[in-house]
N, C-alpha and C positions, 0 to 999 in steps of 0.2 A: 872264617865264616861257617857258621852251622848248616850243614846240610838237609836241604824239608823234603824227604822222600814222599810221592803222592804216588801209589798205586794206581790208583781209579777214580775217574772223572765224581764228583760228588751229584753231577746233574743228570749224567747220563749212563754212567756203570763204563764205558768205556775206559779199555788201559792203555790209549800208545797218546803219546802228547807230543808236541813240539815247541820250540822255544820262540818267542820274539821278541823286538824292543821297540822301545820309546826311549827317541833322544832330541838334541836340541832342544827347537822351542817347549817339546812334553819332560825332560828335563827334571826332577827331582830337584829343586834348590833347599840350601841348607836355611838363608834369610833373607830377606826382605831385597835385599842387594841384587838376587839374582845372578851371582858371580860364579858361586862355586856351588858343583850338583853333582849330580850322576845320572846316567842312561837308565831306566828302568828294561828292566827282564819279565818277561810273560811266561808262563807254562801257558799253553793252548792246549784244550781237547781234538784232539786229530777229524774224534765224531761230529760232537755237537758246536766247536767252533767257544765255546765258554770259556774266560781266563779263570785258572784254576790255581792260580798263585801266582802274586808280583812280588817284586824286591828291586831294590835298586843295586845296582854293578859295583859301584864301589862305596858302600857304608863306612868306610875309615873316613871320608870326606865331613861325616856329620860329627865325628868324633873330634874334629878339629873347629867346626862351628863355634862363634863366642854367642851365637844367640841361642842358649840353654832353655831358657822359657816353656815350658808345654804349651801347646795350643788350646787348649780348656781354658790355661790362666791368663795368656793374651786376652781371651775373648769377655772374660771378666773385669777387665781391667777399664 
């Protein structure tokens, strides 16, 4: 996984942040099934309380998804 270094809050110039998550029902699913997902991760600003970057904990899960589709081209369909 690629590492996203964030210096400084973009809303508030603050640099110390802490992490937190979304999991269960908030959950990242790969389709429609709702079976397989991953916890989401937060960067939090320490100051102003802003998420300052998410990502989900384990991305190899989407890598294994069979519903390939972008979400643009569902919505057109």
């Amino acid at each position: 996984m690629v590492e996203i270094k964030i210096d400084k809050c973009p809303y508030c110039g603050a640099r110390e942040f802490a992490e937190g998550y979304h999991y269960d029902e908030a959950s990242i699913m790969t389709n429609s099934s709702g079976i397989i997902g991953s916890k989401v991760i937060y960067v939090i600003c320490k100051n102003c309380g802003s998420i300052v970057h998410s990502r989900v904990a384990n991305p190899e899960v989407f890598n294994k998804s069979t519903d390939s589709t972008a979400p643009s081209e569902k919505n057109e369909k």
